[in-house]
N, C-alpha and C positions, 0 to 999 in steps of 0.2 A: 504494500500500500504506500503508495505515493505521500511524503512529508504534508506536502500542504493540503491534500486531502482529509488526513487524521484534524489536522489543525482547524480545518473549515468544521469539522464534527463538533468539535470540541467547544467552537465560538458557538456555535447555533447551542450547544448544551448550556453553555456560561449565562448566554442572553437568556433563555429560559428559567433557569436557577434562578437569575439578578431578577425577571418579574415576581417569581415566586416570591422568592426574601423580600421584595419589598411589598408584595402582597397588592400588587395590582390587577387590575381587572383585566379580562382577555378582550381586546381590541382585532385584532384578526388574524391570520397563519405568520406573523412574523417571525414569533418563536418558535414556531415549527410542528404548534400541535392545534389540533381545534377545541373551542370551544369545551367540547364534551369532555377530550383528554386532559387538560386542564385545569376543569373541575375535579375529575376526577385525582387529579396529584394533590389540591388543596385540600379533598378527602384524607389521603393518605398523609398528609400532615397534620392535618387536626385529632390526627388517631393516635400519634404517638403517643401522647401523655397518657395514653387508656392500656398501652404495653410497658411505657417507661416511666413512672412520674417524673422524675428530673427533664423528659423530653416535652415541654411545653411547645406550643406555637410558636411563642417569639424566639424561644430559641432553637427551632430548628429553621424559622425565616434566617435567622440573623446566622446562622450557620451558610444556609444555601447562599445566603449575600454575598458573605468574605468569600465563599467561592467558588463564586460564578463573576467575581467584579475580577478574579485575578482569571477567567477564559477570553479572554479577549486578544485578537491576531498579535498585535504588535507583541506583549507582554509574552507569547507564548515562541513568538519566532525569536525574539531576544535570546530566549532563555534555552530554546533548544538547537541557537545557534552554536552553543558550545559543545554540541555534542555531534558524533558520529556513529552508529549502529550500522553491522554491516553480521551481526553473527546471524546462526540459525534462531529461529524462536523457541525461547523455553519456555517451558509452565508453570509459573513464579505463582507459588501458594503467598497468597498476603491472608497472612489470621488478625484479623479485626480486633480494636478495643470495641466499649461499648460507653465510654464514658462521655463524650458527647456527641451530637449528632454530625453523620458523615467523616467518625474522626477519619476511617480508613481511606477518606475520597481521593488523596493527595498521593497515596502509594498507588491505588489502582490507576491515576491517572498516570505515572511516570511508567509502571509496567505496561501501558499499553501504547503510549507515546515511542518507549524505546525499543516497541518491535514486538514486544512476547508476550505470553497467554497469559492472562490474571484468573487465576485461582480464588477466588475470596471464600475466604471461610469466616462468614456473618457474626458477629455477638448475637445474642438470643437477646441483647439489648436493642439490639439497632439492630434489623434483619431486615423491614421492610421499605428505607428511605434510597439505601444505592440501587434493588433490583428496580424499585420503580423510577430511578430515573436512565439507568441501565436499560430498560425497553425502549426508551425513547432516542436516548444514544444508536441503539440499533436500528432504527428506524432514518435516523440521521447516516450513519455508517453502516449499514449489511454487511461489508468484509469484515466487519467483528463481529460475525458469528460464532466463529469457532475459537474466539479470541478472549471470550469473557465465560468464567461460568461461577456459579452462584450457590452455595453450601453451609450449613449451619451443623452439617455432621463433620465424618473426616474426608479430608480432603486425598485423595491417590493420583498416585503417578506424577510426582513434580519430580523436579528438578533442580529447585532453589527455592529459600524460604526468607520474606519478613513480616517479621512477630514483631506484634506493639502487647505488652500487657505489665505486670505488675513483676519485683521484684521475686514475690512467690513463684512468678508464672515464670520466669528466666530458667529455674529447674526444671519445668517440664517441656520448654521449645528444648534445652539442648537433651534431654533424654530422648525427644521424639525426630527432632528436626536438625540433632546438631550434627548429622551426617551429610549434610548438602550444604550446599554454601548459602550464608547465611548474612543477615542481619537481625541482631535481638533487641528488642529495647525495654527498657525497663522503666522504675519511676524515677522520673523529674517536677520540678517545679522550678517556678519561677519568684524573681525580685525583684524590688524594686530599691532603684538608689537614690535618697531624698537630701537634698544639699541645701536645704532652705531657700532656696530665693524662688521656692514654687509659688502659685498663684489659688486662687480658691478654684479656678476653672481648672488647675493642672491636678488636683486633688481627685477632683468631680471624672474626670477623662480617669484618673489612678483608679476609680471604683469600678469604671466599666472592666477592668485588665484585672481586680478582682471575682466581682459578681458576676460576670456575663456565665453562662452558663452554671449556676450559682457554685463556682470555685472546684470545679472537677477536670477542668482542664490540667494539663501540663505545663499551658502557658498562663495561669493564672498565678497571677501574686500573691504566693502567700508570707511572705517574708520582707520587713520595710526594715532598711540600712537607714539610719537616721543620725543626722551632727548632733552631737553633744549637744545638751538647751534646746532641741525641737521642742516646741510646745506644742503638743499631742491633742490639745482642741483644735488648732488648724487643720487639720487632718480630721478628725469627728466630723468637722463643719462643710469640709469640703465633700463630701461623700454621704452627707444628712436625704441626698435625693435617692439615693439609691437602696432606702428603708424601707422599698413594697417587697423586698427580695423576700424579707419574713413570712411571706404571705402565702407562700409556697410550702406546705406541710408536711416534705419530707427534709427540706431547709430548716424548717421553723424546729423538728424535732432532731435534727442534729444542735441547731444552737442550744436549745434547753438540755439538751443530753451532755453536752460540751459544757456546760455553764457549772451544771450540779457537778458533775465529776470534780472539775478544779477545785469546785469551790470546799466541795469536800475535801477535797486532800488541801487546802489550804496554801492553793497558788494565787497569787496577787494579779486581780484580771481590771483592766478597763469595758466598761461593757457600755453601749447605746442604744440599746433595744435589739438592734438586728445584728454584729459584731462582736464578737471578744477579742480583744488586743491583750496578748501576753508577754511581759519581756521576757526573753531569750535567745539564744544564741540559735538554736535549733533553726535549722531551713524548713522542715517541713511542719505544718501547721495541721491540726484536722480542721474540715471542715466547718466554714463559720466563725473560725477563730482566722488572726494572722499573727504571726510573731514578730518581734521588733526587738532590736538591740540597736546605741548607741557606737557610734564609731568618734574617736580622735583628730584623725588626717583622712585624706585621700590613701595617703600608702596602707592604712590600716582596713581601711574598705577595700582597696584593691586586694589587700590579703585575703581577708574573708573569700571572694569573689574565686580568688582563685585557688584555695585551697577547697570549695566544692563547687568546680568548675563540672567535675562531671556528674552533678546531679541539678547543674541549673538546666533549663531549656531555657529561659530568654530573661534576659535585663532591661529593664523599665527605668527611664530616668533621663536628665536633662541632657547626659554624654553618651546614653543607649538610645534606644527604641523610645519612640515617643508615644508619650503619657494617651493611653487610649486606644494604643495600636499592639498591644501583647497579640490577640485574639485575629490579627491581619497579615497572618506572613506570605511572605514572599513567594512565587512557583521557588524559589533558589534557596528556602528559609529552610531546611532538612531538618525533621527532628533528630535528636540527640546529635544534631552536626555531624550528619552521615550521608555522603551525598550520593544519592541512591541510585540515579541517573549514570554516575559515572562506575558504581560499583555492578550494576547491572552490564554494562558493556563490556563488564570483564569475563562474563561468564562465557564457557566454551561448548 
């Protein structure tokens, strides 16, 4: 299949996603499906929450948004200008998280971009948002027929494997999977670096790279590097808009479950109704909560930074990623800084 063929596919999918996420009305075959098809995909989004409670509407729009805004031609010939594929196609198993919606979308898309068969093996969390827009992909593209196939059991006959799931789950890709070449990835989170001279509005953008998908992401903040003398109402006040997240009842019962615990054991918490701020050194926070520790210098931040570099995914902050954009990466943003694309064309 012809490069700029796949890429023509992939724009008509993008543009479809970007109406969906923004949750606009069908106007006519632009996006490539009718009316009836459509609605019915607006179906299959409004259903998620009834298989996943964490899968609400807005955040499965606000998923398909971030990406389908990055299918668009220029952004994709950029990016797969750097590459060359010239091997046989293999049948690259991708095993799905299920922690937000469409996490796996970014891996199926690079397996199918650089030639070879995607395997997906579904979370029982998120099983029904890639096949249905996977049909419509095909519908756009027919030469991927034989190029996608769709599974919530075991997956046979690959060839190469990448695994997204949990540090638990690292022992069982490499007991099952670690005989083919691989990628595994485990848990990461993310931080934010706070140098005071932030804004009320750079706060407010800091909550979305929190709460967007209420903090299950990878690329959600749960850890704030803070200068010595931050005063930690700036921070409450900037993020005061982002208090419907409580509202949400498997949210609402991690904070309260999160709250009584500390408090029982007699950890020292900041709480606003919908957050708990604990200080610590620790990166990773549970749910609902974020952790904060003060820093000295710069070189002392950088320390930190770099002594759990390999369980950051993304840095947030005035010298990183801007305040609002954790949740937006890049076709080129690889998780765990693995570039998939070019590990893919090494296979034989």
């Amino acid at each position: 299949m012809k490069k700029d063929s796949i890429i023509a596919g992939f724009v008509q999918l993008g543009a479809l996603m970007v109406s969906l996420g923004k949750n606009e009305k069908w106007v006519d075959f632009s996006i490539g499906v009718t009316r009836e098809e459509y609605e019915a995909l607006n179906v299959v989004i409004n259903r998620q929450v009834s298989y996943n409670g964490w899968f609400t509407k807005e955040n499965v729009r606000q998923s398909l948004l971030a990406l389908g805004e990055r299918l668009n031609e220029s952004e994709l010939q950029s990016w797969l200008g750097a590459y060359s594929f010239s091997n046989k196609p293999k049948r690259v198993a991708i095993i799905m998280a299920g922690n937000i919606p469409l996490v796996g979308f970014h891996d199926f898309l690079c397996v199918l971009l650089s030639g070879n068969k995607a395997i997906c093996k579904l979370s029982s969390d998120d099983k029904t948002l890639l096949p249905a827009l996977g049909r419509h992909l095909l519908e756009f593209l027919p030469e991927l027929k034989n190029r996608i196939e769709f599974t919530t059991g075991k997956v046979n006959d690959i060839e190469a494997v990448i695994a997204t799931g949990s540090d638990n789950s690292l022992k069982f890709f490499e007991q099952y999977f670690g005989r083919y070449p691989h990628i595994f990835r485990k848990n990461r989170t993310s931080i934010a670096v706070i140098d005071g001279s932030e804004t009320e509005d750079d706060f407010n953008l800091l909550g979305n790279d929190i709460f967007n998908y209420f903090g299950l992401g990878c690329r959600n903040v749960s850890h704030l590097l803070l200068p010595n003398g931050f005063e930690l109402n700036r921070f409450f006040e900037g993020i005061i808009g982002h208090g419907q997240v409580i509202n949400n009842n498997k949210y609402g019962n991690n904070y309260d479950y999160n709250k009584a615990v500390y408090l029982m054991n007699k950890h020292a918490l900041l709480d606003n109704n919908f957050v708990l701020l604990r200080e610590s050194d620790e990166l990773f926070s549970p749910l609902a909560m974020v952790h904060y520790h003060f820093y000295n210098d710069k070189y002392e931040a950088d320390a930190y930074l770099k002594a759990n570099k390999d369980k950051i995914q993304a840095i947030v902050g005035k010298d990183y990623i801007k305040f609002g954009d954790a949740q937006c990466p890049m076709l080129n943003d690889y998780a765990d800084g693995a570039d998939i694309m070019s590990w893919l064309n090494t296979l034989n």
